[in-house]
C-alpha positions as CSV (number, residue, x, y, z in Angstrom):
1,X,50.0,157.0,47.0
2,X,51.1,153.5,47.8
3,X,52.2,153.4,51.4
4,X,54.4,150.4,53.5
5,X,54.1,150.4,57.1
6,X,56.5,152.5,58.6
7,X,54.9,155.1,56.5
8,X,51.7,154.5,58.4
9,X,53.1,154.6,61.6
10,X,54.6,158.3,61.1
11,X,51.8,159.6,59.6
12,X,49.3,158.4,62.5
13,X,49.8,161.4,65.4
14,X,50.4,164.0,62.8
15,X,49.0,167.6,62.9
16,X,46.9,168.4,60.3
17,X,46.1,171.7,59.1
18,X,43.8,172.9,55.9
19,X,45.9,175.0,53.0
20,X,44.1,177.8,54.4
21,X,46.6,177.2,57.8
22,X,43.5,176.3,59.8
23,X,44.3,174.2,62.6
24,X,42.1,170.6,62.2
25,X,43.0,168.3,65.2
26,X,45.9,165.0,64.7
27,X,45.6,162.3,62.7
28,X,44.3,159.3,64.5
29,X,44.2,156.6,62.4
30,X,44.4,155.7,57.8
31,X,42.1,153.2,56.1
32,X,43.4,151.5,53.5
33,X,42.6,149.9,49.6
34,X,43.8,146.8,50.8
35,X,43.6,145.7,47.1
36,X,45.5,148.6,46.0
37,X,47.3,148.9,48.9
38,X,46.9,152.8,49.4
39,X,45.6,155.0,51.6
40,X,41.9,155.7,50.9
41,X,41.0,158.0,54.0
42,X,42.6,159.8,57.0
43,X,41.0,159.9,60.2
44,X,41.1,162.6,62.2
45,X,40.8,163.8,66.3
46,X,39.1,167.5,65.5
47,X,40.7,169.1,68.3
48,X,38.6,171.1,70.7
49,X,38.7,174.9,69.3
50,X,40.1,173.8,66.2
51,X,38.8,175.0,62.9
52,X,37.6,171.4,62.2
53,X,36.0,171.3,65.6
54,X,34.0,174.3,65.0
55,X,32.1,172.8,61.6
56,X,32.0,169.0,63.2
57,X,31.4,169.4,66.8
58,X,34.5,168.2,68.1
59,X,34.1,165.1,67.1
60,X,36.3,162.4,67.1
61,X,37.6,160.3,63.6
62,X,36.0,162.8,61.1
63,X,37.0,161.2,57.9
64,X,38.7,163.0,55.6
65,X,39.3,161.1,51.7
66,X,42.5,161.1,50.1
67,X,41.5,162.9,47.4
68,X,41.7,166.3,49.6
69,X,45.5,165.3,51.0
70,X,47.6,167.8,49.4
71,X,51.1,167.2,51.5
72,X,52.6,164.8,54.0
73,X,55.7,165.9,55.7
74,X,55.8,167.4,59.1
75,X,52.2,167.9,59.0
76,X,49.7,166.6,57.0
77,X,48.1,169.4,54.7
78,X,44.4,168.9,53.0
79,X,42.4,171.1,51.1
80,X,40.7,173.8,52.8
81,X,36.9,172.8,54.2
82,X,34.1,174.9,54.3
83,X,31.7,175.1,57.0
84,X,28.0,174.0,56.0
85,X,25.8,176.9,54.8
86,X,23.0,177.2,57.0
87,X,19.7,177.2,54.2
88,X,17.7,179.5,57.0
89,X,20.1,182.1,56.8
């Protein structure tokens, strides 16, 4: 997806939410192929309670590569992620 600016800047503040309609947190900020001049990752604010929260800890600018970005409209739709299996259990 080559992207200009203003493209950037509505993207950035976004909800995002997996296919799965699990909530994930906003969109917080996009690092770029400069080269290629597309977007190469999302970063994202796991909101606290969210889905995403829940598998990272509510952390703050979870990564999340282009390649699981299924939509961009009103919100921002990415491929459903699975929580970690835990090997003990």
């Amino acid at each position: 997806m080559v992207v200009n600016e203003q493209e950037i800047n509505e993207v950035i503040g976004k909800d995002v939410f997996t296919d799965k309609g699990s909530y994930c947190g906003k969109v917080s900020d996009i690092e770029l192929d400069i080269a290629k001049f597309r977007i190469k990752t999302i970063v994202i604010d796991a909101a606290k309670g969210s889905y995403l929260a829940t598998i990272v800890g509510g952390k703050k600018g979870v990564k999340i590569p282009y390649s699981m970005i299924q939509a961009v409209d009103d919100i921002v739709l990415v491929k459903h992620i699975r929580a970690p299996v835990d090997e003990e259990e």
